[in-house]
C-alpha positions in Angstrom: 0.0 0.0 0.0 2.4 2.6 1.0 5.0 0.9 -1.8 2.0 2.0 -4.4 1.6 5.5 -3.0 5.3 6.0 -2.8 5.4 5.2 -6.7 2.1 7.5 -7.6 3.3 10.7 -5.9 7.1 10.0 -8.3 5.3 9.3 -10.8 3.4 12.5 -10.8 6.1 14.9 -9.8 7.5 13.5 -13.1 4.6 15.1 -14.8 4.9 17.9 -13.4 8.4 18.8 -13.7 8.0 17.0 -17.3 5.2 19.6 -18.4 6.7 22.6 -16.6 10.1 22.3 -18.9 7.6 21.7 -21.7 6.4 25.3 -21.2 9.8 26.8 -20.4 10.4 29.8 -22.4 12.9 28.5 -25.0 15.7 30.6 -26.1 14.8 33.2 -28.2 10.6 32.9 -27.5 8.6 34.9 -25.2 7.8 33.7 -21.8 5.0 33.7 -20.0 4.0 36.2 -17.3 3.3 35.5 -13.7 -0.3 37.7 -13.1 0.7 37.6 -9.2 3.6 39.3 -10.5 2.7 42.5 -12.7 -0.7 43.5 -11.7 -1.0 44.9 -14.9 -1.1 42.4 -16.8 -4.4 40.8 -17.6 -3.8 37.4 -19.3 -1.9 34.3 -18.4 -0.6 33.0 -21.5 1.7 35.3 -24.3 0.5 36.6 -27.4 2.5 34.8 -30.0 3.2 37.1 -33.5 3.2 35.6 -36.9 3.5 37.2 -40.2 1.1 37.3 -42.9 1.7 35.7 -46.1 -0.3 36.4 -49.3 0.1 35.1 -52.6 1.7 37.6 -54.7 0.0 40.3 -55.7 -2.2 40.2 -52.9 -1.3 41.8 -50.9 -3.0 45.0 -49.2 -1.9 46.2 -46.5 1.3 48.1 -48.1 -1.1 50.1 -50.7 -3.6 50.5 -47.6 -1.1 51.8 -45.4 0.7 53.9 -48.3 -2.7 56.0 -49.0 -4.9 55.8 -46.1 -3.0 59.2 -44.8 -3.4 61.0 -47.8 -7.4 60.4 -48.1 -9.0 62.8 -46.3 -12.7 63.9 -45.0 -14.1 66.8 -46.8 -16.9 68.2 -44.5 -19.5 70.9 -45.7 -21.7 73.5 -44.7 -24.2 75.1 -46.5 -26.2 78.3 -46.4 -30.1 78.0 -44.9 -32.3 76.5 -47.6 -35.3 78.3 -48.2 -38.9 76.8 -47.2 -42.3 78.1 -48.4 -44.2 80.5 -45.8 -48.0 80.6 -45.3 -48.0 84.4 -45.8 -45.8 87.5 -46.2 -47.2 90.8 -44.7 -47.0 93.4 -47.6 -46.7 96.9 -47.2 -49.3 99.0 -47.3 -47.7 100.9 -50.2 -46.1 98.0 -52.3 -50.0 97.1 -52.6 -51.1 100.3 -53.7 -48.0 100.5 -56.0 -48.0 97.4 -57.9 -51.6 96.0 -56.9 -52.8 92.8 -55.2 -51.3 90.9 -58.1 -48.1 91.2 -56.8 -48.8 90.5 -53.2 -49.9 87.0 -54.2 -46.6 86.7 -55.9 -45.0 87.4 -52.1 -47.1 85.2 -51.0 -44.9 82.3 -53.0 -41.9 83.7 -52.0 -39.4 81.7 -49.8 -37.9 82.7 -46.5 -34.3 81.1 -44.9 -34.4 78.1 -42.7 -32.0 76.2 -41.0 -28.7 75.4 -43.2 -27.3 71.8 -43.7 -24.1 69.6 -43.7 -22.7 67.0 -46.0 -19.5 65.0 -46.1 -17.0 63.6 -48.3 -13.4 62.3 -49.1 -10.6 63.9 -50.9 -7.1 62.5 -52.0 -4.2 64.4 -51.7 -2.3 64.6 -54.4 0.9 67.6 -53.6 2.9 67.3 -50.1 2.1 71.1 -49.9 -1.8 71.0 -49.4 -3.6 70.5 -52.7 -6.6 67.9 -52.8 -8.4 66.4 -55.3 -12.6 65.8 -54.8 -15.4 65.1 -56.5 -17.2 68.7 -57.7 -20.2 67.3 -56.1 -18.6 66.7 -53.0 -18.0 70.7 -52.6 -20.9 71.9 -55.0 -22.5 75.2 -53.5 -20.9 75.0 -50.2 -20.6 78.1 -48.1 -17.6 76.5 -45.8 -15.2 73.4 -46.5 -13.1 71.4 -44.1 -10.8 69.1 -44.3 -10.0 66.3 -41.7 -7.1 64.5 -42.2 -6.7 60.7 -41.3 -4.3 61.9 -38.0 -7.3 63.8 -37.1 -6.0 67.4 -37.9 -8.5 69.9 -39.3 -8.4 72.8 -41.8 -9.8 74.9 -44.0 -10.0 74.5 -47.3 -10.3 76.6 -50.1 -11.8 76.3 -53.8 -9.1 76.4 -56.2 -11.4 75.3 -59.2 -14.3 73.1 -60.1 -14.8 71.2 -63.7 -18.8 70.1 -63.4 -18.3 68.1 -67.0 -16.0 65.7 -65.5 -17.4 66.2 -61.7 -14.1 67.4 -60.5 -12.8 69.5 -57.8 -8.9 71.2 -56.8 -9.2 72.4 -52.8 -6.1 73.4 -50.7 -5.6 73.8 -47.7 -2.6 76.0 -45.8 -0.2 73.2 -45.0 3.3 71.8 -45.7 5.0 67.8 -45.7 1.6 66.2 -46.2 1.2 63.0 -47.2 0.0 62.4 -50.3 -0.9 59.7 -53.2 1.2 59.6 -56.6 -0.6 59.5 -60.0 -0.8 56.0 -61.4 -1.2 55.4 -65.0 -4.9 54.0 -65.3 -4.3 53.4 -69.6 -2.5 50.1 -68.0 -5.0 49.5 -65.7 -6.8 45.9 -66.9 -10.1 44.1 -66.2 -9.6 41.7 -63.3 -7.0 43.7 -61.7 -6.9 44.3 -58.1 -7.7 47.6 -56.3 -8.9 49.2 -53.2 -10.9 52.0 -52.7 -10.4 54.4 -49.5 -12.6 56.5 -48.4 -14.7 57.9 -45.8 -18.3 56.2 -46.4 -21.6 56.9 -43.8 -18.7 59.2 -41.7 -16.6 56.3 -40.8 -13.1 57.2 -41.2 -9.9 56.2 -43.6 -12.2 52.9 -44.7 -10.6 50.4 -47.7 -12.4 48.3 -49.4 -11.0 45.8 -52.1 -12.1 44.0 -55.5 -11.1 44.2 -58.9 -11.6 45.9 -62.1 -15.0 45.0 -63.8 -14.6 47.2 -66.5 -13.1 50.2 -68.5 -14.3 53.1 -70.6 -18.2 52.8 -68.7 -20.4 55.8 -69.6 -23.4 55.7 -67.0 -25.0 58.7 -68.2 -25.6 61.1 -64.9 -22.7 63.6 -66.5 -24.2 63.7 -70.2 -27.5 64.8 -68.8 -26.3 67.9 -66.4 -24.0 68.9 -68.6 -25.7 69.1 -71.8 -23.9 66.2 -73.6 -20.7 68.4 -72.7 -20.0 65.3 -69.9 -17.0 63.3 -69.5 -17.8 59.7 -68.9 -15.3 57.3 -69.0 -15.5 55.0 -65.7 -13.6 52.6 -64.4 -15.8 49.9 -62.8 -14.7 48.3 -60.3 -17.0 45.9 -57.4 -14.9 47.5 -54.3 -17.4 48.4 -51.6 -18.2 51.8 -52.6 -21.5 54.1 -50.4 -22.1 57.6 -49.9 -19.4 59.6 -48.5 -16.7 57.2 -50.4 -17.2 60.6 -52.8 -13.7 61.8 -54.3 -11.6 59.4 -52.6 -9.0 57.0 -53.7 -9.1 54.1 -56.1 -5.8 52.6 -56.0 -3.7 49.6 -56.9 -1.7 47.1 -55.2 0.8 49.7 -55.3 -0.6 52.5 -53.8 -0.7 54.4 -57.0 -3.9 56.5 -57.6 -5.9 55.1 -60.8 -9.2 56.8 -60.1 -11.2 59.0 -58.3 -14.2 57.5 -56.7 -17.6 59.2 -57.9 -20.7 57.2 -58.5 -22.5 54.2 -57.4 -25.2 52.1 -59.3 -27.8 51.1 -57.0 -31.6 51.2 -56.6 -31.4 51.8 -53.0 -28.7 54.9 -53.1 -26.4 52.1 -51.2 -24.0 49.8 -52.5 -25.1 46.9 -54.6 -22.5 45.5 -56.6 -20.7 48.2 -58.9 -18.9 51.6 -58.4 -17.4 54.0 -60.8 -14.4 55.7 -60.5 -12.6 58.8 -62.9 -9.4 57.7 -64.7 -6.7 59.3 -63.5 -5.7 60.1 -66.9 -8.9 62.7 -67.1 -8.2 63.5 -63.3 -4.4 64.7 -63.6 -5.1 66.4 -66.7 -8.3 68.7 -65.1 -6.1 69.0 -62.4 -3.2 71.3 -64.2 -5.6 72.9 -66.1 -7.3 74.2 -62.7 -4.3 75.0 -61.6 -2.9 76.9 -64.7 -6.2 78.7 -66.0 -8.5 78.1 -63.7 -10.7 77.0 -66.4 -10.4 73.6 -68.1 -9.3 73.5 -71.5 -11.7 71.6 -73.1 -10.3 69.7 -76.9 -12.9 68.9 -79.5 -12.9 67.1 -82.1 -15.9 68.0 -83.3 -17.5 65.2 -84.5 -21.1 63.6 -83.8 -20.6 59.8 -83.5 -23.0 56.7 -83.4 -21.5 53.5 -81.9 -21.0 50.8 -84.4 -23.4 47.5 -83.9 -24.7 45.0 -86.0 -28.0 46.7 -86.9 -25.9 49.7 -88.3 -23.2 47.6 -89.8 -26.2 46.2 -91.6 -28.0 49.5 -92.5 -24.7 50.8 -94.1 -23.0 48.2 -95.1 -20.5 48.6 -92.8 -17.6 45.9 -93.1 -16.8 45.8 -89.2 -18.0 46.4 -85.8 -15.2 47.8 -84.4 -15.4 51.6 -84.0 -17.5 55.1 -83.9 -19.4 55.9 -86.9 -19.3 59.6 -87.9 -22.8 60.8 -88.3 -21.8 64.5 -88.8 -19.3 67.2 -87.8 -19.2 70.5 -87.7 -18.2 73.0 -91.1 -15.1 74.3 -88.9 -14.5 71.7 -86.8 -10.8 69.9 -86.3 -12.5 66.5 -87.8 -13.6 68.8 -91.0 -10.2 70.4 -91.0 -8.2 67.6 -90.7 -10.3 65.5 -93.8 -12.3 64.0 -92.0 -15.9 63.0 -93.7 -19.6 61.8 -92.9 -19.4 57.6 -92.5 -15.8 57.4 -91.7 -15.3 55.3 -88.6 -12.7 56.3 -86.4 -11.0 53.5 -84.9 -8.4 54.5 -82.8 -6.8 58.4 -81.6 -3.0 57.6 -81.4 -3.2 54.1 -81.8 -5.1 53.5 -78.8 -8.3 51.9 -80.1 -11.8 53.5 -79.9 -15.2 51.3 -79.9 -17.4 53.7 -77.5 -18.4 57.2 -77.6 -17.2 57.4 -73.9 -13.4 55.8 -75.5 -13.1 58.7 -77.6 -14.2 61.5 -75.2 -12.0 60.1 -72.8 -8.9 60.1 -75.1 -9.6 63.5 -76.9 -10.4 65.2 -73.4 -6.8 64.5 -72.3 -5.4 67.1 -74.6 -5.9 70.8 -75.1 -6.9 73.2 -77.4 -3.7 73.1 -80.7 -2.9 69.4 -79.7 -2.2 67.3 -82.3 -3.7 63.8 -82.7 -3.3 61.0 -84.6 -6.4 59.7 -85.9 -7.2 56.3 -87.5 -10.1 55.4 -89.6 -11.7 53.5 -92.2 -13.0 54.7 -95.0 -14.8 52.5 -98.2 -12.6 49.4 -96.1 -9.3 51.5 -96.0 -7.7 52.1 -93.4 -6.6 55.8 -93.0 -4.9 57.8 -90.8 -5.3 61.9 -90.5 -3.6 64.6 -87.9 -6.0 66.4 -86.2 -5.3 69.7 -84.7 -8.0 70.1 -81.8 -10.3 73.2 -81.1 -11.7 74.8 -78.4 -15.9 75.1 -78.7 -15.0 78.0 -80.7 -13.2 76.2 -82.8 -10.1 78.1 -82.2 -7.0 76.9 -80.9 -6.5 79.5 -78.5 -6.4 79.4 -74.2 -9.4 79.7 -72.7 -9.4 82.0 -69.9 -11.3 82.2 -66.7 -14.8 84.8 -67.9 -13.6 87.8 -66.3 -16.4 89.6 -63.9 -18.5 92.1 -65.4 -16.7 95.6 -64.3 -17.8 97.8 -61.3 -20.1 100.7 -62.0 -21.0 103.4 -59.7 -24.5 104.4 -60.3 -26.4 107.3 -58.3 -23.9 108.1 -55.6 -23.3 104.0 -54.9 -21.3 101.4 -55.9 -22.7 98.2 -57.7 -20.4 95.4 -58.1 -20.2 91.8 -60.4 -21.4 89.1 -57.2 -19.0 86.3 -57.0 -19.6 82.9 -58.7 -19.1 81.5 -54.7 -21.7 84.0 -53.8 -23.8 82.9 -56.9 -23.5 79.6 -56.1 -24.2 79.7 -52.6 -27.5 81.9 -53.0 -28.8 79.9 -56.0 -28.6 82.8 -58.3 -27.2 83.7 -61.4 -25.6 87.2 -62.2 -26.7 89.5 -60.1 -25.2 93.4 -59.0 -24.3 93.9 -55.6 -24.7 97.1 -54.0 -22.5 99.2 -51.3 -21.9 103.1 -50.3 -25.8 103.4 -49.9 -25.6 105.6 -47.0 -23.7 108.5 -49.4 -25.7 108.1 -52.3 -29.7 108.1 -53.7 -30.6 104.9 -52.5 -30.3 106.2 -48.8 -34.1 106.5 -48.4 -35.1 103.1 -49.9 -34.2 100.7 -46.9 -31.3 99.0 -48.6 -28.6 98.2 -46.7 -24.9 97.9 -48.3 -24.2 93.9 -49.1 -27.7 93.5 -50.7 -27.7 92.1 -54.1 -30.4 92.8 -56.8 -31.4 90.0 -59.0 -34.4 91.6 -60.5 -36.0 94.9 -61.2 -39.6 94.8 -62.6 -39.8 91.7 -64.7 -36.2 92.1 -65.5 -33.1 90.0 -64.6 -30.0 91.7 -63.2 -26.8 89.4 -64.7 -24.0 92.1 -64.2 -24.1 95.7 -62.6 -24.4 97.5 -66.0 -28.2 95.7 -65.8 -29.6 97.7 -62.7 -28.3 101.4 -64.5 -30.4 100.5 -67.8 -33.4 99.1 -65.8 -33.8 102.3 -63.6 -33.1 104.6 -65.9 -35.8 103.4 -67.8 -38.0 103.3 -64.8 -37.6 107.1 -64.3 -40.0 107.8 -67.4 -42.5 105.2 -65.8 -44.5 105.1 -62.9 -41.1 103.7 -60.9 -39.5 100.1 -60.3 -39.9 97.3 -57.5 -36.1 96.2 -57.0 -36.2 92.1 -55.7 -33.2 90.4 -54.6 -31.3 89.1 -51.6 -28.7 89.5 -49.0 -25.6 87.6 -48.6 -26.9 85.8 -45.8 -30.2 84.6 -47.5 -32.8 87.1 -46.5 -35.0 88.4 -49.7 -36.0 91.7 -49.6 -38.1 94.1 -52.1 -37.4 97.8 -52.9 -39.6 100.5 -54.5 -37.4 102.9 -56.5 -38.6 105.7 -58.5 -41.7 106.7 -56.8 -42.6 109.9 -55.3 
């Protein structure tokens, strides 16, 4: 009995001993850490690392970790939005000036309510504070921010917006940012892998990953704001894309920047399966131009096209289906100049084939006006090849400047000044003449106050501050003027002029 005991309790000291050099640290690994002995610590057995292996080229997490600091959150406010009000109290003497008619009319009119916010992502794309955005990202915003992914905050300014291609250039007043490099999307391919970083529903530096789906897509929300002047050549890709992924980055395994995120297709307004993305090739391009002119230079060809299918390969006899037929061009266009005729089919612009209207825009819209091109064609089954020198849409080949603002005028003791596109675009107006200096001049009596802008006198739009001396002049042989328009802040306001 005792022999047996004697043999179990050396027996399981054995064990003991045997599974405590088992666990012993080895040279080299981690050991374990007694709890009774650092109060700190909250776990009894060590964390052990390992390294991540991915096939190659699939690997994220050096692209994510390359341009996840140079996405930022672009944050918005806006002006109040107007909202319909039951009734508007009219002056006893408006009524008996312009009649009960017009009271209705002021009736309609809209008063400011509260303002609202919206949000965003932006790429940077220079180490000294320039940012590249969707333009409808920023589009009529009275105030932009920028939050950056190490959570510091500035302001941003509007450098310049292109609305054909929905592009935007901010910058903000800091040095040795990060920031992404261009990538060239032309050697982007179908089935390739990306990510795309952004900031969707406010949650911060998100990346999401898939692949190319396809090139040169044309989903037609550009064509229609734009008046068929729209620049449409997507990338697809099925990366996780929602609202607020807006003007962030679409990268590949590299961290290079091949698009600019912009659109989603979806019933719902939320992700379901595809996302669209500007080529970088478009994006660097509007870029300098915004930079340079402020103004993008737009190229033309000048040439209506109709994809090429079967039905029209049959219809004219058409030996291929490759292609853009030309269905008709302008007299002074840089397609007529260059030789160009109706029922050619232009197959490639410097040797990069072309088989959908949104193939061509995108390769024309990379050049400016006096560019030359390269283009290839077939005419009566012969292939051709012409050199096109591009125009601007006034089929020139010269710079297009930013529109200059309609000159100052001072008129009856005051000042009337052009309004500011910003200002425009934040009030919802277009033109306008702002007015200043009221207290020194004619207008002192009226009730205006300096900062208001007039946008209409009588039934007549104000555009530029030349308007509002022609109007009133011709209201002193009448019976007198009602002056509408608005402050900076919002507030409408209506102005009898002229009458004794």
């Amino acid at each position: 009995m005792m022999l047996g005991l004697l043999t179990s309790a050396i027996l399981g000291g054995g064990v003991a001993v045997g599974g405590y050099k088992l666990l012993e640290s080895e040279p080299g690994n981690v050991a374990l850490t007694s709890v009774a002995s650092d109060p700190q610590v909250r776990y009894t057995s060590a964390m052990r690392s390992s390294t991540y292996a991915a096939p190659e080229g699939l690997n994220f997490v050096a692209a994510a970790a390359a341009t996840t600091p140079a996405v930022v959150h672009v944050m918005t406010e806006y002006k109040a939005e107007p909202q319909q009000q039951s009734r508007m109290q009219m002056d006893p003497f408006l009524r008996q000036f312009f009649g009960d008619q017009f009271e209705g009319q002021l009736r309609g009119q809209r008063e400011p309510q509260g303002g609202g916010e919206g949000s965003g992502s932006g790429v940077i794309i220079a180490a000294n504070g320039y940012i590249v955005t969707n333009n409808h990202v920023i589009d009529k915003a009275s105030k932009i921010t920028v939050v950056l992914d190490d959570k510091r905050k500035f302001d941003a300014e509007l450098v310049g917006a292109d609305p054909s291609t929905d592009l935007a250039v901010l910058k903000v007043k800091a040095d040795n940012l990060p920031f992404v490099k261009y990538g060239n999307s032309d050697e982007v391919k179908v089935g390739q892998w990306v990510l795309a970083v952004g900031n969707p529903f406010n949650l911060n530096s998100t990346v999401t990953a898939g692949i190319i789906s396809a090139k040169g897509r044309s989903i037609g929300i550009l064509a229609k704001e734009q008046n068929g002047m729209g620049v449409e050549s997507y990338i697809q890709t099925d990366a996780v894309v929602n609202p607020g992924n807006s003007g962030g980055a679409l990268v590949n395994t590299n961290g290079d920047l091949i698009g600019i995120n912009s659109a989603i297709s979806s019933h719902t307004g939320s992700f379901e399966g595809y996302a669209f993305a500007v080529p970088s090739s478009i994006v660097s391009k509007v870029v300098d131009d915004l930079l340079k002119y402020k103004v993008v230079q737009r190229a033309l060809l000048g040439v209506r096209i109709q994809e090429v299918d079967a039905r029209l390969a049959s219809e004219k006899k058409l030996s291929t289906l490759n292609g853009v037929y030309v269905q008709g061009m302008g007299e002074k266009s840089a397609a007529a100049a260059a030789g160009l005729k109706i029922g050619d089919i232009i197959t490639d612009i410097n040797g990069v084939s072309v088989n959908t209207a949104s193939q061509l825009q995108e390769q024309v819209s990379r050049f400016r006006p006096g560019d030359k091109i390269k283009v290839g064609y077939l005419r009566g089954g012969n292939k051709e090849v012409a050199s096109a020198t591009l125009f601007n849409a006034s089929n020139t080949t010269a710079v297009v400047h930013e529109l200059p603002a309609a000159a100052a005028i001072t008129y009856e003791g005051a000042k009337i000044a052009p309004v500011a596109a910003r200002l425009q675009n934040l009030l919802g107006i277009e033109g306008g003449a702002q007015i200043s200096g009221i207290k020194s001049s004619n207008f002192k009596e009226t009730g205006m106050a300096d900062g208001f802008i007039i946008t209409r006198i009588d039934k007549n739009a104000v555009r530029k501050p030349g308007d509002v001396q022609v109007y009133l002049d011709q209201a002193k042989d009448n019976s007198g003027a009602l002056v509408e328009g608005v402050y900076p802040d919002g507030r409408k306001a209506f102005y009898p002029i002229g009458r004794e």
